[in-house]
C-alpha positions as CSV (number, residue, x, y, z in Angstrom):
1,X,9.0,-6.4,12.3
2,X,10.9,-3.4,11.9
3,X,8.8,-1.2,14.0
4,X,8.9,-4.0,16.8
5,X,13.0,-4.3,16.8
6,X,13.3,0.1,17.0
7,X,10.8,-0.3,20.2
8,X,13.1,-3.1,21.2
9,X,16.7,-1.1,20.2
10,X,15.2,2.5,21.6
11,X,14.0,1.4,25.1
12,X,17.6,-0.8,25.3
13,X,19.5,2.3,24.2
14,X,17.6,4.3,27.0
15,X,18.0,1.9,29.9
16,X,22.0,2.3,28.3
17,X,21.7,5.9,28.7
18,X,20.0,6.5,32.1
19,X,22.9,3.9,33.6
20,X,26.0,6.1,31.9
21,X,24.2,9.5,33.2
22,X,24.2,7.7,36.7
23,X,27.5,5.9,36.6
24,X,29.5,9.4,34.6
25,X,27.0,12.3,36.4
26,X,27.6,15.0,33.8
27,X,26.2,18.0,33.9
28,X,23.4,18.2,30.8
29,X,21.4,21.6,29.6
30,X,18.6,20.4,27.3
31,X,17.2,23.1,24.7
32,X,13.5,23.4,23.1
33,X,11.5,25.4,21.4
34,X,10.1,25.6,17.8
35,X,12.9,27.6,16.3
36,X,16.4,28.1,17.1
37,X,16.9,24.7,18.8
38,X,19.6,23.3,16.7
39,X,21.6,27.1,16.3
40,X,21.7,27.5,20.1
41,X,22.7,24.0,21.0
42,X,25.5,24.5,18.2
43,X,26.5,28.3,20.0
44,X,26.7,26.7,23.1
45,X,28.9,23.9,22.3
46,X,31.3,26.3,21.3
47,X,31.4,28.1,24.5
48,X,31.4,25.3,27.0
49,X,34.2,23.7,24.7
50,X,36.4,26.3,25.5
51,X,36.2,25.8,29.0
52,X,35.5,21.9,29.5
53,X,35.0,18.5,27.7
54,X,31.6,19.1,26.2
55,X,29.3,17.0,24.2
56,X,26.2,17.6,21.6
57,X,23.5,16.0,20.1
58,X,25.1,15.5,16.5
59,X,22.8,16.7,13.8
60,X,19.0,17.3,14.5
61,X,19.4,14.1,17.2
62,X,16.7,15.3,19.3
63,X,13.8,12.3,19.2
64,X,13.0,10.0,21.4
65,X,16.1,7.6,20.3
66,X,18.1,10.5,19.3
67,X,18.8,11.2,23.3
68,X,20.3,7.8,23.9
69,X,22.4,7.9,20.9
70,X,24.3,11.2,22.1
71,X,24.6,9.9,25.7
72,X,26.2,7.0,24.5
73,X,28.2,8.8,21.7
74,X,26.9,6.2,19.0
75,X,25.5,6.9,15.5
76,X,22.2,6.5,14.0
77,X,22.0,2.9,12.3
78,X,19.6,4.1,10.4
79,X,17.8,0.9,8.6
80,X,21.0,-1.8,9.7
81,X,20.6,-4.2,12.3
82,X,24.3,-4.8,12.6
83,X,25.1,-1.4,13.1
84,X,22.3,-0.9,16.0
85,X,23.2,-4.0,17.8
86,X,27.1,-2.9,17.9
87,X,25.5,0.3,20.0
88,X,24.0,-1.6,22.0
89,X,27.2,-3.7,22.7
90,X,29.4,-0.3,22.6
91,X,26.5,0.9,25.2
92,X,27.3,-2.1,27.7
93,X,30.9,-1.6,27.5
94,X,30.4,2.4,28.7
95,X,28.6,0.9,31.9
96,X,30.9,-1.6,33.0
97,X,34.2,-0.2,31.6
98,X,35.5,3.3,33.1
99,X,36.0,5.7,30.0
100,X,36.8,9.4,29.9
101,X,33.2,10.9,29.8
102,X,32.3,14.4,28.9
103,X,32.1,16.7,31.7
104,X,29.1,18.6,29.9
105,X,26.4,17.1,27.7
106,X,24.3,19.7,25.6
107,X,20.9,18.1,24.7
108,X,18.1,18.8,21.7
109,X,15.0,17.8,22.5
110,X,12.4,18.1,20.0
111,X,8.8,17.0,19.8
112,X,6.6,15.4,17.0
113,X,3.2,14.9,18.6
114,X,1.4,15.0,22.4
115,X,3.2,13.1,24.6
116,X,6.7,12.9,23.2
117,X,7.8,15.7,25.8
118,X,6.5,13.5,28.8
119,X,8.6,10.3,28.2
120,X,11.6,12.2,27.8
121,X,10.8,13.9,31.2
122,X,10.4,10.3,32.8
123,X,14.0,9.6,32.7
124,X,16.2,12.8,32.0
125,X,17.3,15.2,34.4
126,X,18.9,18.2,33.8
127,X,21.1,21.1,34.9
128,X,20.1,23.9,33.0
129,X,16.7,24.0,30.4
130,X,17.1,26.3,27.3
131,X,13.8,27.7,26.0
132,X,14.2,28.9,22.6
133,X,10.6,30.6,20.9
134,X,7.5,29.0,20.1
135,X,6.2,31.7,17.2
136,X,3.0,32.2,15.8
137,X,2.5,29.3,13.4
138,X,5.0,26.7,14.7
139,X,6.3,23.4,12.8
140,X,4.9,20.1,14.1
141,X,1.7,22.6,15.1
142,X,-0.8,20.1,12.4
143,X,-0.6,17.2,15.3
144,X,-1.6,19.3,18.7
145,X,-5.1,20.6,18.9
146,X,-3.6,23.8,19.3
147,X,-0.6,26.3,19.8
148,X,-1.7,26.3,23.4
149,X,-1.6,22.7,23.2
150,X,1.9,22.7,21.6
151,X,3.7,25.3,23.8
152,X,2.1,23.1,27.1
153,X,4.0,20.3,25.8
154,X,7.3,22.1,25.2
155,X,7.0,23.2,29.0
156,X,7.0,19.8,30.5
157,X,11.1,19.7,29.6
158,X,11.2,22.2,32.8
159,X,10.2,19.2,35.0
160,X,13.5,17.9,34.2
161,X,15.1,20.6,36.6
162,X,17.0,19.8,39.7
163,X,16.5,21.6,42.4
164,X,19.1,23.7,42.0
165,X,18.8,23.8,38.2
166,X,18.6,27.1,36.0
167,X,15.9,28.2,33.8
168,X,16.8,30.1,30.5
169,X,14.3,32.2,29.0
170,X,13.4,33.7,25.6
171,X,11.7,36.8,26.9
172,X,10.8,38.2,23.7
173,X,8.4,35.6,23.2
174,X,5.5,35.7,25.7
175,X,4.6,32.1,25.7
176,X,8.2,31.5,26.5
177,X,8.6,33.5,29.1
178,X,4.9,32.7,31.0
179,X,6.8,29.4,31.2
180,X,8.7,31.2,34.0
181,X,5.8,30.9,36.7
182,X,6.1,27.5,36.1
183,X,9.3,27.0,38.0
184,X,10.8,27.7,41.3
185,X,14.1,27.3,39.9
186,X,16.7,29.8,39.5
187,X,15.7,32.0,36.0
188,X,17.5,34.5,33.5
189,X,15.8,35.9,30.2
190,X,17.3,37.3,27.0
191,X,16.5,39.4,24.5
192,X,15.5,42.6,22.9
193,X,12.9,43.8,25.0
194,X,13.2,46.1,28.0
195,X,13.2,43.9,31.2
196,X,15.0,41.6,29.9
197,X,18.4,40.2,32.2
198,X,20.4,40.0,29.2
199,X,19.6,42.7,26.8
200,X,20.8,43.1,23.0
201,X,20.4,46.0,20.5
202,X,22.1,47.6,17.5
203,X,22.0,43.7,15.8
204,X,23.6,44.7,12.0
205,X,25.1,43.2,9.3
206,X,28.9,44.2,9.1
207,X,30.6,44.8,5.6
208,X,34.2,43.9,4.1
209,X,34.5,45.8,0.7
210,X,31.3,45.7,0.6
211,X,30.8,42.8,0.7
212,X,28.8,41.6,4.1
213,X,30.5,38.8,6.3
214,X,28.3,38.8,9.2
215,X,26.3,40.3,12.2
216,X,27.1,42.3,14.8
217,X,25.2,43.0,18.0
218,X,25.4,44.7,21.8
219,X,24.5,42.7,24.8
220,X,23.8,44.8,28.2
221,X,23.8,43.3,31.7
222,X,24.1,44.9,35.0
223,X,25.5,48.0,33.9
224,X,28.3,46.1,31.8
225,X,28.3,46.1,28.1
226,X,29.9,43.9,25.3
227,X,29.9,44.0,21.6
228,X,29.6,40.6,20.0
229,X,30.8,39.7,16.3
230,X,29.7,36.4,14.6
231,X,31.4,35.7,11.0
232,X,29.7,34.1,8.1
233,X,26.2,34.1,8.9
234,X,23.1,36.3,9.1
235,X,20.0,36.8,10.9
236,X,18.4,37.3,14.1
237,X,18.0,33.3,15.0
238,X,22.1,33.5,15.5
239,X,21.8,36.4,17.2
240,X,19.3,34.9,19.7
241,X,21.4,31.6,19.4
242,X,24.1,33.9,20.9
243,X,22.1,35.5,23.6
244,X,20.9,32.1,25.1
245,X,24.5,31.0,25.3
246,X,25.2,34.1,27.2
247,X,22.6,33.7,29.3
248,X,23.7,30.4,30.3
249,X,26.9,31.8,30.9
250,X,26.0,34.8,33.2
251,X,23.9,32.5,35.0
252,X,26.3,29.5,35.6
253,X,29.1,32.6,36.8
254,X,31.0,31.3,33.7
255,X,33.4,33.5,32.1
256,X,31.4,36.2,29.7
257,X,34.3,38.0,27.9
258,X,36.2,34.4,26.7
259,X,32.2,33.5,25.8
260,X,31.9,36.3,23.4
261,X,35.0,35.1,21.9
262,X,34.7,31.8,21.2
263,X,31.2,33.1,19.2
264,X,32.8,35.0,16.6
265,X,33.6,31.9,14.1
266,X,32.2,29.4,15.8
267,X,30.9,26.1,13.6
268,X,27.4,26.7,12.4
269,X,26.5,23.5,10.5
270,X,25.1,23.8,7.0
271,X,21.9,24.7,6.0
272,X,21.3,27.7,8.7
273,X,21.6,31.5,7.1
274,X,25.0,30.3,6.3
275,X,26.9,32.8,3.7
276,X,28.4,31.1,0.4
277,X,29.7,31.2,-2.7
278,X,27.5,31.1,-5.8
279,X,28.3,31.1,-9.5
280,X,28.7,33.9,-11.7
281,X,30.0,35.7,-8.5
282,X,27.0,35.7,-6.9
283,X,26.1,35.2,-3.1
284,X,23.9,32.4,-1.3
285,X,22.3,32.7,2.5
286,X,21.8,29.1,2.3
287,X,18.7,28.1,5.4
288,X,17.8,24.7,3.7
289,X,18.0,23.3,6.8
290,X,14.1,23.5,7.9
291,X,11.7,25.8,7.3
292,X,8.7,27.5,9.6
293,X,6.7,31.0,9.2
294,X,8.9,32.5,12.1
295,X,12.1,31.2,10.9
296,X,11.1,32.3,7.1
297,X,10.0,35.6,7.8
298,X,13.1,36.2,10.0
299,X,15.4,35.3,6.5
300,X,13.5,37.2,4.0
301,X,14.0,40.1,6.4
302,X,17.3,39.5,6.8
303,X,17.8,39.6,3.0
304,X,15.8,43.0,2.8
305,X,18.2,44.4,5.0
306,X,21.0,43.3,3.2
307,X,22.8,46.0,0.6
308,X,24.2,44.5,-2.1
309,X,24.6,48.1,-4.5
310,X,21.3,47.4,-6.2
311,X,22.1,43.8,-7.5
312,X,18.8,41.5,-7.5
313,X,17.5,39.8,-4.4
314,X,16.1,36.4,-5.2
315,X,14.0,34.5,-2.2
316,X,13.9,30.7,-3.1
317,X,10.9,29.4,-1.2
318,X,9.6,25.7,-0.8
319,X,6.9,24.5,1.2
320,X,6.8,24.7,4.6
321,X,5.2,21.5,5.7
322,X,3.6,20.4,9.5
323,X,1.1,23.3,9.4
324,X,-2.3,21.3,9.2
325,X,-5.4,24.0,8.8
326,X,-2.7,26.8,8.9
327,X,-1.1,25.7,5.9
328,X,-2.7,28.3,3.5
329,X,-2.5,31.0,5.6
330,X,1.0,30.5,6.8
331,X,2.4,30.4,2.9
332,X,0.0,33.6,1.7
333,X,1.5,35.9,4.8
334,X,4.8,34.6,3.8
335,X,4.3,35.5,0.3
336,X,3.2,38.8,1.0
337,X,6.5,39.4,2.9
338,X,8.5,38.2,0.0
339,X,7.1,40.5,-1.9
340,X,8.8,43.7,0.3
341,X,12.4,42.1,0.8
342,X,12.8,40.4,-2.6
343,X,13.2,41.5,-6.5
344,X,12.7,37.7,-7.4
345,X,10.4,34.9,-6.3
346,X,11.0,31.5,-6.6
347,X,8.3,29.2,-5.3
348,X,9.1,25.3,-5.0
349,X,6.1,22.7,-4.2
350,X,2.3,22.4,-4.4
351,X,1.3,24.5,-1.5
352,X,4.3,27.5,-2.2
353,X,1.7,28.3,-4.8
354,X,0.6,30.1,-2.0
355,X,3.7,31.8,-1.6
356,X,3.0,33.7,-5.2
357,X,-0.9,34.6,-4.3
358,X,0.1,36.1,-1.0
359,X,3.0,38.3,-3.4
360,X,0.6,39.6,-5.9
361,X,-1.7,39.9,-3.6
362,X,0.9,42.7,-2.1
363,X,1.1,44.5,-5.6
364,X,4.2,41.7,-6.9
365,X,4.8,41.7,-10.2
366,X,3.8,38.2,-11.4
367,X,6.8,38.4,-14.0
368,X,8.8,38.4,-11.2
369,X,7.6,35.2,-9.9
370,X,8.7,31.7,-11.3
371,X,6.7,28.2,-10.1
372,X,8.3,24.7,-9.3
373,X,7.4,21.5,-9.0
374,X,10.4,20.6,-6.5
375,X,14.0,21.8,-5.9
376,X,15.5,19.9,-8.6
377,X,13.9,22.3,-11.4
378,X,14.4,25.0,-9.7
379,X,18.0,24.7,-9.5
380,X,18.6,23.9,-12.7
381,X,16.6,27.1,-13.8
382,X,18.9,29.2,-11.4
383,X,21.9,28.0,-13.2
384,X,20.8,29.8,-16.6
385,X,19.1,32.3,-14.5
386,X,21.8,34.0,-11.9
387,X,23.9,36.8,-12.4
388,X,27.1,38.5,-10.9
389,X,26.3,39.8,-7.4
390,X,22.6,38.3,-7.0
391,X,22.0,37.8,-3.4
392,X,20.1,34.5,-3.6
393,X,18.3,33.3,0.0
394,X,17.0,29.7,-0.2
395,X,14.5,27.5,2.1
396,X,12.1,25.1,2.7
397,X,11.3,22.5,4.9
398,X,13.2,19.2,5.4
399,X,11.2,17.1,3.1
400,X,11.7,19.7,-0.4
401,X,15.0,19.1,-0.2
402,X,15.9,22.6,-1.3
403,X,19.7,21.7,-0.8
404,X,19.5,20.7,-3.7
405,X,18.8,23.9,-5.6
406,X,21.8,25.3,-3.5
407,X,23.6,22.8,-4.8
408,X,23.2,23.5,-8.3
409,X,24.6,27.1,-8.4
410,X,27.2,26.4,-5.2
411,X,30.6,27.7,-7.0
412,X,32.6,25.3,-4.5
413,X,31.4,21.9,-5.6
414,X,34.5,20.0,-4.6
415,X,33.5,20.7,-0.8
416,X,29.7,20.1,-1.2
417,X,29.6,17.5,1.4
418,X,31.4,19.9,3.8
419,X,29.5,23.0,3.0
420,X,25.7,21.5,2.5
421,X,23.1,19.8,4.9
422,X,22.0,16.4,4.1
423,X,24.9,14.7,2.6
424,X,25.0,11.3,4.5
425,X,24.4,8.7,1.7
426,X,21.1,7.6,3.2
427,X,19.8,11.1,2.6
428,X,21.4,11.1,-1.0
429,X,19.7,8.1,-1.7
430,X,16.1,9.3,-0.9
431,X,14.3,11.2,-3.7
């Protein structure tokens, strides 16, 4: 019964959405990719909203009936009728009331299995496509035959194009940027490597007292140059984040120099390299978000490069689900990795135990490295564990819940709610 009345509530909710985008006409970029989908949407939200009425898909809303509900600018009703019904209503009166509508709508769209890619580019058309990376191992890769398979299904977003629609490109990743013989439409890349239209280099990690506070980068473009500062957060998934926005930008003929300056504190929701606050003066990169091979090995590199005057680095690492056959594999690389960034290793779940056999595998000390059945344990171990100036990186994928071991040593408890991911009550309720 309840599977029948979300088919019934999702197609509704579309045939809502495809009447506003035809009665309001904004202009709507849709982003995908396997990593960086959420960061980039999130950067470029905050540089549209400095120049027009801009909206984005709240959260991770980037599924099949994720779509309608930021078109219409309703929330998820998660498992109440009522509440799913009044969108519906609050839908209908969109269509035949005039409202003020956002000028700019900045779309996730994500994919689970074959074929979710090709009913979203039934209905949606867009004015720009954002193609983030794919990477080696990505998440969701356990229900496509193969990578191949995955990255052919990510593409079909580019049929969405207008005519006149732009194509933004990841070019350091090669499967991303094939995707630009797919398309007669207008294209711009970004990146690191030479060729690239938008080119960054000198990405660091800047220091107050040193302590750090956030990355700092160069972006090149047609014999212009501009240094760009983002507070609060690390690695290179902001950085690229950054770079697709700017891309966009360039290629739109929007205004670069008041882009870069709406990047340097803009909002980066919880859970995503975010810097914090830990107790016994210690410091957090809290990525609890989600977790992948690219994304981890980006973070544990980031917190290698980190100085922190010879305190401990402590990588807390929970399983990285969605990976099918490459599960083992995936966790042992990621392990060994660890073991050349980190003084610690903390490994949460049943198939992180492959986390501490790719370490010692490297030559890790196996005193170093501490086992845990889920994120709970762990964070209660931290409590008794951390000491002043640790630099403590935490992940895992969605289902570990590893919020929770952030949770346990966050100094600033009163603003949990503000500072961590998952904190809507349906979350809290789920074990």
């Amino acid at each position: 019964m309840k599977t029948t009345f979300k088919k019934i509530i999702s197609y509704i909710l579309q045939i809502e959405s495809r009447l506003v985008l035809w009665k309001y006409k904004p202009k709507i970029v849709a982003i995908t990719g396997s990593v960086g989908k959420t960061s980039t949407k999130d950067a470029l939200f905050a540089v549209i909203s400095g120049m027009s009425y801009v909206r984005k898909s709240e959260k991770s809303y980037n599924s099949e009936i994720g779509l309608p509900l930021t078109i219409l600018g309703v929330p998820n009703g998660w498992n109440s009728p009522s509440i799913w019904l009044l969108n519906v209503l609050k839908g209908l009166w969109l269509i035949v009331w005039p409202h003020k509508y956002p000028k700019w709508l900045v779309l996730e769209v994500g994919i689970g299995k074959p074929g979710d890619m090709k009913k979203t580019a039934s209905w949606l058309r867009t004015d720009a496509v954002i193609m983030t990376a794919i990477g080696e191992t990505p998440v969701h890769i356990e229900f496509f035959n193969s990578r191949e398979h995955l990255v052919e299904e990510k593409s079909k977003l580019i049929k969405t194009l207008k005519k006149d629609g732009l194509l933004v490109l990841n070019a350091d990743d090669e499967s991303i940027l094939k995707m630009k013989e797919k398309s007669k439409n207008r294209t711009i890349t970004y990146g690191f490597k030479e060729g690239a239209d938008l080119l960054a280099s000198g990405d660091s990690i800047f220091y107050e007292e040193n302590i750090p506070k956030g990355i700092i980068f160069r972006v090149d473009q047609g014999g212009s140059s501009l240094p760009v500062i983002i507070e609060g957060v690390f690695g290179r998934n902001h950085v690229y984040a950054s770079l697709a926005s700017l891309a966009f930008c360039s290629g739109e003929k929007l205004n670069m120099l008041e882009a870069v300056n709406k990047l340097k504190n803009y909002e980066v929701p919880p859970g995503r390299m975010r810097l914090l606050s830990g107790i016994n003066d210690s410091f957090i990169i809290d990525d609890t978000y989600n977790s992948s091979p690219f994304a981890c090995e980006f973070g544990l590199r980031t917190l290698g490069e980190i100085k922190n005057n010879n305190s401990r680095k402590i990588a807390v690492l929970g399983d990285m689900l969605e990976l099918g056959r490459h599960t083992e594999e995936a966790h042992r690389n990621i392990g060994k990795i660890a073991k050349e960034n980190t003084d610690i290793l903390i490994v949460v779940g049943q198939r992180a135990k492959s986390f501490k056999l790719g370490a010692v595998e490297a030559g890790m000390d196996e005193e170093n490295i501490f086992e845990f059945n889920n994120a709970t344990e762990a964070g209660e171990f931290l409590k008794t564990f951390v000491k002043k100036n640790d630099l403590i990186f935490i992940k895992g994928s969605q289902g570990m819940r590893m919020e929770r071991a952030v949770e346990a040593i966050l100094q600033d408890q009163e603003n949990k709610k503000k500072l961590l991911v998952r904190q809507d009550p349906e979350w809290l309720l789920k074990k």
